[in-house]
C-alpha positions as CSV (number, residue, x, y, z in Angstrom):
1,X,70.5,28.6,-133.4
2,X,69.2,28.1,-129.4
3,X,68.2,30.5,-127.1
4,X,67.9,30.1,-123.4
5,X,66.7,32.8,-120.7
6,X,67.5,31.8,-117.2
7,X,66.9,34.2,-114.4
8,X,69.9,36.1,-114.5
9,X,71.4,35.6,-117.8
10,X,70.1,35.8,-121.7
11,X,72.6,32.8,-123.4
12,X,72.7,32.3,-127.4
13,X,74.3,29.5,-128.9
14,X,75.8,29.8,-132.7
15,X,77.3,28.0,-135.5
16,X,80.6,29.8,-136.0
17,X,82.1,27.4,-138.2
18,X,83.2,23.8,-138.7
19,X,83.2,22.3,-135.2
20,X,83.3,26.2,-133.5
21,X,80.5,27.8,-131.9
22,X,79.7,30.9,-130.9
23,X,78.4,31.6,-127.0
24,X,76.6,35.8,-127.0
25,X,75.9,35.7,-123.3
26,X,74.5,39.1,-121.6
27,X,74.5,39.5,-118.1
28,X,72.1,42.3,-116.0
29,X,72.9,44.7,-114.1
30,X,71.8,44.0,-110.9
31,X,74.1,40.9,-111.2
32,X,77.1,43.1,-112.4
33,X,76.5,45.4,-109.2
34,X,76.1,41.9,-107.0
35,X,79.5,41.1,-108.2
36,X,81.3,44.0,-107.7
37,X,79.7,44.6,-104.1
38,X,80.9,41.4,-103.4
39,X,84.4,41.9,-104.8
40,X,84.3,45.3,-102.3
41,X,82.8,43.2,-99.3
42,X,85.6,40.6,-99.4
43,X,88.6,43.4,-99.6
44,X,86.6,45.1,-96.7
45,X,86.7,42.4,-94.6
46,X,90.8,41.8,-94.8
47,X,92.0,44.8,-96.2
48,X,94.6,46.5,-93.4
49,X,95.4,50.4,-93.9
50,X,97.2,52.3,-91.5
51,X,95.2,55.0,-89.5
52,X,91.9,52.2,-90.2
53,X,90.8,49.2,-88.1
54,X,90.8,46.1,-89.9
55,X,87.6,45.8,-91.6
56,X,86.6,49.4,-91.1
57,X,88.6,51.1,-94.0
58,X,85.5,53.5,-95.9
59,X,84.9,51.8,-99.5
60,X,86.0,55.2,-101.0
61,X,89.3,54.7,-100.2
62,X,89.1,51.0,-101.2
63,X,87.8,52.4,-105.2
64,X,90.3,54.5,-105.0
65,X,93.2,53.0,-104.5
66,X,92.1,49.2,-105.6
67,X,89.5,50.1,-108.3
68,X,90.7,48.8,-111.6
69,X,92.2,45.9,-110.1
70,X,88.9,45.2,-107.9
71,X,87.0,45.2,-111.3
72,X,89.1,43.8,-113.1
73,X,88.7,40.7,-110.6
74,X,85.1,40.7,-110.6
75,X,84.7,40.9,-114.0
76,X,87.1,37.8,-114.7
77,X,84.7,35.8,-112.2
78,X,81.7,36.5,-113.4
79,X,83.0,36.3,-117.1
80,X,84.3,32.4,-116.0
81,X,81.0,31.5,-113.8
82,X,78.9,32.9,-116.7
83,X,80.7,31.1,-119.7
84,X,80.3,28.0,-117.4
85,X,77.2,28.3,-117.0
86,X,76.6,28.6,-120.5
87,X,78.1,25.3,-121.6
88,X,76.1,23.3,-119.0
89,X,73.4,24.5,-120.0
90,X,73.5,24.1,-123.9
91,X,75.8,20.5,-123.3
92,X,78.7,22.2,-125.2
93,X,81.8,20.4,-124.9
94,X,84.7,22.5,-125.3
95,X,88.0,21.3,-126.4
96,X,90.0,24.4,-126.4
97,X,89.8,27.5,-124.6
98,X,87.3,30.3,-125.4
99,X,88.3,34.0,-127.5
100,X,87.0,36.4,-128.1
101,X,84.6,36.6,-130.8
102,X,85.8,38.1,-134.4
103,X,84.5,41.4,-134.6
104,X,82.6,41.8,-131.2
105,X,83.7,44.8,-128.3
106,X,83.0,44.8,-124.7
107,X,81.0,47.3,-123.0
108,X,82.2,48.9,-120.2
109,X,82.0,47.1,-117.0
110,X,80.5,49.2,-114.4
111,X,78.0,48.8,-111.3
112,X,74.7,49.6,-112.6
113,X,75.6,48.8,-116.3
114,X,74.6,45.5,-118.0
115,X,77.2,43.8,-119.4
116,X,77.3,41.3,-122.5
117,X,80.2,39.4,-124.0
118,X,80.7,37.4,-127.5
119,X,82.8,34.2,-127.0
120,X,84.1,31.9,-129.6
121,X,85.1,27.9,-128.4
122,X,85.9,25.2,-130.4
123,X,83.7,22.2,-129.5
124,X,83.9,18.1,-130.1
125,X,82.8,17.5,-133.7
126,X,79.4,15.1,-134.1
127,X,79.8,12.0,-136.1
128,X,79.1,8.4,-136.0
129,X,81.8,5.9,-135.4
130,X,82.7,3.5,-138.2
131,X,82.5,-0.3,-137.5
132,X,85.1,-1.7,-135.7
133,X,84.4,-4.8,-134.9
134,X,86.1,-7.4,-137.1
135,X,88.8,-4.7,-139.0
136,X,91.9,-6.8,-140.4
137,X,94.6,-6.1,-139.2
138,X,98.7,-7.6,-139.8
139,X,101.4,-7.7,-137.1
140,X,104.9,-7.8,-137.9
141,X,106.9,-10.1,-136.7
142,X,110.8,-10.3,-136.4
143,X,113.2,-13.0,-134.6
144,X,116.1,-11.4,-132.5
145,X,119.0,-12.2,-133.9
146,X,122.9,-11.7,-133.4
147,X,123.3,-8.7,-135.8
148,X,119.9,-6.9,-133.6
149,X,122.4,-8.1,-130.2
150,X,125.2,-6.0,-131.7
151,X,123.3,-3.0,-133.1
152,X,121.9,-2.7,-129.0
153,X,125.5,-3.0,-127.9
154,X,126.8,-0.4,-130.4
155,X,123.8,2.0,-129.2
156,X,124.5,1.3,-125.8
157,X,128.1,1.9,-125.9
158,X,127.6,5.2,-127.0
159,X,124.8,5.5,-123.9
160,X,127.0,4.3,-121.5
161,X,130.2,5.9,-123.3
162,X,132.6,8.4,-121.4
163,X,132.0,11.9,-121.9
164,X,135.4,13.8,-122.2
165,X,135.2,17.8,-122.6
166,X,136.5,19.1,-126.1
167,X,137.8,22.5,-128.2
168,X,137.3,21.2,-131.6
169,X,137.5,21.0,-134.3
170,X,134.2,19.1,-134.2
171,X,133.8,15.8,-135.7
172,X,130.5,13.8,-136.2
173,X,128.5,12.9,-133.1
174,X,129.9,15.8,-131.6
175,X,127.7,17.4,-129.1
176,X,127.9,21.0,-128.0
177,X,126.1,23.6,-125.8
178,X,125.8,27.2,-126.5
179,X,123.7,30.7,-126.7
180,X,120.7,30.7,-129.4
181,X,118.9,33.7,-129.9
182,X,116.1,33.3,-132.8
183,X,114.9,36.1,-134.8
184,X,112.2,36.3,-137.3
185,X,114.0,37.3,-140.6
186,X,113.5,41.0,-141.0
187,X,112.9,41.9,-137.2
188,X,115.3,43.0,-135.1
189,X,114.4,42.2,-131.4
190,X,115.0,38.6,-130.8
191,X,111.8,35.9,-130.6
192,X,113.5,33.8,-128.3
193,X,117.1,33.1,-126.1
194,X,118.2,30.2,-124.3
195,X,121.6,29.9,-123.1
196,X,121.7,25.6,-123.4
197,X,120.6,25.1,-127.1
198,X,121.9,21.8,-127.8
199,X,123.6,20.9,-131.3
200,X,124.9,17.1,-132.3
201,X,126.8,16.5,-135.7
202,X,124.5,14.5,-138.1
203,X,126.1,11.4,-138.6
204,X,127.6,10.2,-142.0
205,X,124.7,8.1,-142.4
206,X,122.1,11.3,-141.7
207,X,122.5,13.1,-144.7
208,X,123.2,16.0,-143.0
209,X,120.2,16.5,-141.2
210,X,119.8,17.3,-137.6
211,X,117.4,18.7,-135.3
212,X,118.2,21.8,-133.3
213,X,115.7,23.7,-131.2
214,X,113.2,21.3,-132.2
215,X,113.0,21.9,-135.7
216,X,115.3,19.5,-138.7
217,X,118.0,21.6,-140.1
218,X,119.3,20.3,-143.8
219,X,123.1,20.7,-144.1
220,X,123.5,21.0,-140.2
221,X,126.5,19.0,-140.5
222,X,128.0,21.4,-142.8
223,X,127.4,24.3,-140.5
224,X,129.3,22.3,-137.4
225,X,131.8,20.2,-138.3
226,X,135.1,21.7,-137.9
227,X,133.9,24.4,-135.5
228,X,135.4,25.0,-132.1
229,X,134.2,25.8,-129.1
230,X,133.8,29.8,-129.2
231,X,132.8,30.1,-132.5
232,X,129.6,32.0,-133.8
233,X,127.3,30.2,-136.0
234,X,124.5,31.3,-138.4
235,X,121.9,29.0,-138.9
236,X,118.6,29.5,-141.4
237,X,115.6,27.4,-140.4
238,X,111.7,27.6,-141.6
239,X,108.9,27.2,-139.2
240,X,106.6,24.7,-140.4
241,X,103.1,24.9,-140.9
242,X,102.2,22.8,-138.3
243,X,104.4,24.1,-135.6
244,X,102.5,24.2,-131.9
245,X,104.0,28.5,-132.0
246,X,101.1,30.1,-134.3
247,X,103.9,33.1,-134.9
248,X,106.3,30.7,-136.3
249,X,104.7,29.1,-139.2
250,X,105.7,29.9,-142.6
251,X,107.7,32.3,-141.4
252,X,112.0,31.9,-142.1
253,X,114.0,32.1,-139.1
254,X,117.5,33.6,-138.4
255,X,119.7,31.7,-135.3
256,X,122.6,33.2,-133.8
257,X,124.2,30.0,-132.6
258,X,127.5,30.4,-129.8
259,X,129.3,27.1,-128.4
260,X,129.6,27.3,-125.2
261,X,131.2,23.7,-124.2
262,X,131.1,21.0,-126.5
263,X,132.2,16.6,-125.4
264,X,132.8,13.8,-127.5
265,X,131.6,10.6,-126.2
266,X,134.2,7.6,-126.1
267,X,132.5,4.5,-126.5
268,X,132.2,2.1,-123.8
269,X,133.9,-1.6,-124.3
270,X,131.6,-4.5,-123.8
271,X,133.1,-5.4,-120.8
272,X,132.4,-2.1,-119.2
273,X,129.0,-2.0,-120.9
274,X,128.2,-5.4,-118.9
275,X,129.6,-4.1,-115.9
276,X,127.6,-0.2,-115.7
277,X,124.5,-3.0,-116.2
278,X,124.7,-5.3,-113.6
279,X,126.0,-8.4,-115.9
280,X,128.4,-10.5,-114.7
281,X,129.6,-11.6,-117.7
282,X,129.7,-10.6,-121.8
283,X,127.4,-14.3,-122.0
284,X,125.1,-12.7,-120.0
285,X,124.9,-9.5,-121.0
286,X,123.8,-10.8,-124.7
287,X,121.1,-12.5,-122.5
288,X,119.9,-9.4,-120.9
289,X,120.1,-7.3,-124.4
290,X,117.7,-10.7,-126.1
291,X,115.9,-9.8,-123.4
292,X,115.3,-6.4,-123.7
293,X,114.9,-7.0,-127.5
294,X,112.2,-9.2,-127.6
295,X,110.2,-6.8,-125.2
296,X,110.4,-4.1,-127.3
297,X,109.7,-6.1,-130.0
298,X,106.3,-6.8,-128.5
299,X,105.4,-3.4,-127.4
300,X,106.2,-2.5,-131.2
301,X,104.2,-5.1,-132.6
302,X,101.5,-4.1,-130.0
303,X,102.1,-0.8,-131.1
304,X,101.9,-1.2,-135.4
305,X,98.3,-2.6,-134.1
306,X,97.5,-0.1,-132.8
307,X,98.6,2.1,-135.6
308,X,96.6,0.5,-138.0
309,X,93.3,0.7,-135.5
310,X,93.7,4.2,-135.8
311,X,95.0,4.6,-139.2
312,X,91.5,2.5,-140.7
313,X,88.8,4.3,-138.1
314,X,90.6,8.0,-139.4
315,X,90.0,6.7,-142.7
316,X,86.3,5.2,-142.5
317,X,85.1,8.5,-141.1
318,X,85.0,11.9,-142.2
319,X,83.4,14.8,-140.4
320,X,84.6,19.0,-140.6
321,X,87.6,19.9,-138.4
322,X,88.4,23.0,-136.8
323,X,88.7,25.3,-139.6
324,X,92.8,26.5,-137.6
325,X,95.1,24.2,-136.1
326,X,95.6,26.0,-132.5
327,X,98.9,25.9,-130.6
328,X,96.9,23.9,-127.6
329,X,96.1,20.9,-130.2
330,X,99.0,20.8,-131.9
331,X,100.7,20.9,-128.5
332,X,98.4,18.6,-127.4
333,X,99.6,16.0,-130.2
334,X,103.5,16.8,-130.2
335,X,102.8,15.8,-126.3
336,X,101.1,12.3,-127.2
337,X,103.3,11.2,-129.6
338,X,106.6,12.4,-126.4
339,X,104.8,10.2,-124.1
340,X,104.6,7.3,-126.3
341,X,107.7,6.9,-127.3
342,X,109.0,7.6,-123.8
343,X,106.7,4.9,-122.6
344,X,108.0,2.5,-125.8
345,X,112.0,3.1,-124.0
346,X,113.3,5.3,-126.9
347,X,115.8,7.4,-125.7
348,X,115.1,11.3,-125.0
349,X,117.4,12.9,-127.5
350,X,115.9,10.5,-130.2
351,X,112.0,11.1,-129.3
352,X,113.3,14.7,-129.5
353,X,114.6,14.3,-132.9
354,X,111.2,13.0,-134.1
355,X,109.1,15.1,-132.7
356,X,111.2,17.5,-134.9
357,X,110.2,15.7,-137.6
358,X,106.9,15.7,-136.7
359,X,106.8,19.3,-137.0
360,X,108.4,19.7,-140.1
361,X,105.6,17.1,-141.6
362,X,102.4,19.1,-143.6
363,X,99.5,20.8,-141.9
364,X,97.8,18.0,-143.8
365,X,99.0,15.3,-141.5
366,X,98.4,17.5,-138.5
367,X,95.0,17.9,-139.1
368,X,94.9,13.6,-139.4
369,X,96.1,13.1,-136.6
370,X,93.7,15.6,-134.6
371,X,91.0,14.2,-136.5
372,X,91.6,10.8,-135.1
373,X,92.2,12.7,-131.8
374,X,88.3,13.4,-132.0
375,X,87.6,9.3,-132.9
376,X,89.7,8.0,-130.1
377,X,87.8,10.3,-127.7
378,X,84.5,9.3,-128.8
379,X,85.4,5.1,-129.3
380,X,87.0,5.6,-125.6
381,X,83.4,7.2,-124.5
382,X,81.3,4.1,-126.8
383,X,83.0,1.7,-124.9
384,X,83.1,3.3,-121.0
385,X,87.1,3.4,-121.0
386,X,88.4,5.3,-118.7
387,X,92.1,5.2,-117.4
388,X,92.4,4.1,-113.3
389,X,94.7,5.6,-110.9
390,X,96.4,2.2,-110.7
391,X,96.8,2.4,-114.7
392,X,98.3,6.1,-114.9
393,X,100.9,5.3,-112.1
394,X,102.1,2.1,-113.8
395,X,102.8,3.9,-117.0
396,X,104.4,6.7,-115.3
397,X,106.6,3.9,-113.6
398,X,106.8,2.3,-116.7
399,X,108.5,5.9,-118.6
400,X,110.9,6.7,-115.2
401,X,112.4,3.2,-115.9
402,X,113.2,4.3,-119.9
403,X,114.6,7.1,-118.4
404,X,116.5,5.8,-115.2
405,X,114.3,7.8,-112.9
406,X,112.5,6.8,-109.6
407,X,108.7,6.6,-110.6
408,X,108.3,9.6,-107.4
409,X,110.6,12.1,-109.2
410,X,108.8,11.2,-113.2
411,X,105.6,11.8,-111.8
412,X,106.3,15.3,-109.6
413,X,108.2,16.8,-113.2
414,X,104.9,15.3,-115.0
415,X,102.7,17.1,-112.3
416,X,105.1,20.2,-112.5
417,X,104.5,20.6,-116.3
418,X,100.6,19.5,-116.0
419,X,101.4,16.3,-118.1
420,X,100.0,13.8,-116.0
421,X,96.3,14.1,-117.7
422,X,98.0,13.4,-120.7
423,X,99.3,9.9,-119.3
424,X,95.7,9.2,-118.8
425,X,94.6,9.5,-121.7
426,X,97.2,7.8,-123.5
427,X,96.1,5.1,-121.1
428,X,92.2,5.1,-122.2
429,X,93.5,5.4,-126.3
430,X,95.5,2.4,-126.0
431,X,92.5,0.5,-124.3
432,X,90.4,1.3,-126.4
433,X,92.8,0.6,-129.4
434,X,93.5,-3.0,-127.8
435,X,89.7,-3.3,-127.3
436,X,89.2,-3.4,-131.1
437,X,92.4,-5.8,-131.4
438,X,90.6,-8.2,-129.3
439,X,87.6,-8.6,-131.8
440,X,90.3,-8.0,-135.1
441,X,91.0,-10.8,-137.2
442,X,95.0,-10.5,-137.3
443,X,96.8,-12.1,-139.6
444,X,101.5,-12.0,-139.2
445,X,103.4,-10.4,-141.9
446,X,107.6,-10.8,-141.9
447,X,109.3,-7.9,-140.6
448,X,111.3,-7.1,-143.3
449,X,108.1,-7.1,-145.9
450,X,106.4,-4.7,-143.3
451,X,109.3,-2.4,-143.8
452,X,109.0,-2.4,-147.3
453,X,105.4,-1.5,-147.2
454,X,106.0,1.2,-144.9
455,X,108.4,3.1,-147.1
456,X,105.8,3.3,-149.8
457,X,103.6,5.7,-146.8
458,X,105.4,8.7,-146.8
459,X,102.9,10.5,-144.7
460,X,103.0,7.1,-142.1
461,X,106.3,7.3,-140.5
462,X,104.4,5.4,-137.1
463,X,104.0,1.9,-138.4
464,X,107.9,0.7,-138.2
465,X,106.2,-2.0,-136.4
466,X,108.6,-4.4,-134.9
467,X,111.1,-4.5,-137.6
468,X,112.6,-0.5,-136.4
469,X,114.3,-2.3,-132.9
470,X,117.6,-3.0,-135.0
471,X,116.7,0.4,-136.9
472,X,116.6,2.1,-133.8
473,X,119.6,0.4,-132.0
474,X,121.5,2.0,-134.9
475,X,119.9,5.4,-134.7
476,X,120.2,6.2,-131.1
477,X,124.2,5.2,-131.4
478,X,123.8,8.7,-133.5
479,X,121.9,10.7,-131.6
């Protein structure tokens, strides 16, 4: 435990628990009254009252008619400069956002009153990184061939197919729009609505499974297929564990699912495939499609290095984790893994369908992957990584062409949705990751051995390496 007296405030610094600490900070009050004058001053100054001049309305008035909500302000102010305070001046480095300590009450806020307050933030755990330098590490490696050419065009006549509005019944690889109101089983006022919860029919070779509102859902294909528009469908789902919605976990879940509008999507030819694409000819489309192939490929095998990079430093270091997973990190790590496989070209609706998977994966896994969350910060802070402007707007670019959008309009919905910090610091993860490639000895492993291996990981569904292209040509023709 530290204390520090500084001339205002008395600060102590706690262990709470595994990586948590907990900040008691009390504040005087001739600093409270400061505050609160200053609150008053400010609304003085602009407030505008009939029967007053501006600036001349009598404070009385101004406590009685904007009282609570004046100390309410001040208190939030002070609360934030204080807590601030506190962390530069102990080097706490937060990584979540500060509650309300177990157990503790607030005194009343008042002018004249001290005030003290009991935080609780969960902070970067201490550890020491592993060695890197040197780790093995295998890349997959995979020649495009004609069957890979033809799995692209199957996916990409599906992409570029021609939607055409149906009633049903619904077949497989059906899509359909509708109502969904979620309840928590055994409650009656509905968790959440949305009027454009999307539905697909699993395909034959899904086993039924399909995601829908961002969880899997076994025997989906059961509950669709043969519906029509209009019809009311009951779905049961189970939060899992790990799901970013704290409320959610554990918990089972009723849906109240109505279709809306539902399409079926008539494939595309090749001719009209090469034409929506700029080819000239089927020749050259299989060209462009090698093309596009082979660069995947190489972001994939790019990628299973990467993997592994992470995969051995999680492994050669151990240190206590948060002791709950909140909503922000796991949040925080459903958003890494979107923006990765946006900026690898999978399509939306796929990375959708594995992030759905994601969060039907044990907490176990969660808490691995914010564990090496915690590495990656500290490797990218070893080295001096840090992402440029240039290197953020290039990946942004980089995701608007997956998606067919101008880089402008990717980066204002990023910015609208507070997602461009995220971009950077997928940026300084895979620097650092391809710093430690740079000083691996790599040896190359055939594609289809790499698969093998990676069905014998069941909690490592990452590492498809460059052998998932033809796997995800297929895959994306279903979703």
């Amino acid at each position: 435990m530290s204390t520090a007296t500084t001339v205002e405030n008395t600060v102590t610094v706690s262990d709470a628990g595994p990586a948590l600490k907990r900040i008691d900070i009390s504040i005087p009050a001739a600093k409270v009254s400061q505050q609160i004058d200053s609150a008053y001053a400010g609304l003085a100054a602009d407030a505008v009252i009939p029967g007053f001049r501006k600036g001349h309305v009598p404070r009385s008035l101004l406590e009685k008619r904007f009282g609570n909500e004046l100390l309410q302000e001040a208190r939030q102010r002070l609360v934030a400069q204080s807590y601030q305070e506190a962390l530069e001046s102990n080097k706490i480095r937060p990584i979540g956002q500060p509650e309300i300590a177990s157990g503790s009450t607030e005194p009343e806020f008042a002018r004249g009153k001290d005030f003290s307050m009991s935080l609780e933030v969960e902070v970067m755990p201490e550890f020491e990184l592993p060695q890197w330098e040197g780790i093995a590490l295998r890349r997959p490696m995979l020649e495009i061939e004609a069957k890979h050419i033809e799995e692209e065009i199957e996916r990409l006549s599906y992409r570029l197919g021609t939607p055409a509005q149906i009633q049903g019944p619904f077949e497989p690889l059906d899509r359909m729009v509708g109502k969904a109101v979620v309840r928590l089983v055994g409650e009656d006022k509905a968790f959440f609505e949305t009027e454009s919860a999307l539905a697909v029919v699993p395909a034959e070779a899904d086993a039924g499974q399909g995601p829908f509102l961002g969880l899997l859902v076994d025997g989906l294909d059961k509950i669709l297929l043969g519906k029509k528009v209009g019809d009311v469908v009951a779905i049961q789902m189970v939060g899992p564990e790990s799901h970013e919605i704290v409320e959610v976990r554990g918990k089972p879940l009723d849906v109240q699912f109505t279709i809306t509008a539902a399409e079926r999507i008539a494939p595309a030819t090749r001719d009209e495939i090469a034409l929506k694409i700029g080819m000239e000819s089927t020749d050259l489309l299989n060209e462009n499609i090698k093309g596009v192939l082979e660069r995947r490929r190489d972001d994939e095998q790019r990628s299973a290095l990467r993997d592994q990079v992470f995969e051995q430093l999680a492994e050669k270091v151990d240190f206590e984790l948060p002791t709950r997973l909140s909503e922000a990190q796991v949040g925080r790590e459903l958003e890494r893994q979107r923006l990765e496989m946006l900026y690898r070209g999978v399509d939306a609706e796929v990375v959708e369908a594995r992030l759905a998977e994601t969060r039907a994966g044990s907490t176990h896994e969660t808490r691995r992957k914010l564990k090496l969350f915690f590495i990656l910060a500290k490797l990218a802070e070893t080295l001096g990584v840090e992402a440029t402007e240039g290197e953020v707007n290039g990946r942004i670019a980089a995701i608007a062409r997956s998606r067919g959008m101008r880089p402008d309009a990717m980066r204002a919905e990023l910015e609208k949705s507070n997602r461009v910090s995220e971009i950077a610091l997928q940026v300084r993860e895979h620097k650092s990751a391809d710093r430690v490639i740079s000083k691996a000895t790599i040896s190359d492993v055939a594609a289809e051995e790499w698969n093998k291996e990676a069905k014998l990981k069941a909690d490592t569904k990452t590492l498809g390496g460059a052998a998932s292209a033809p796997k995800a040509a297929k895959g994306k023709a279903k979703s």
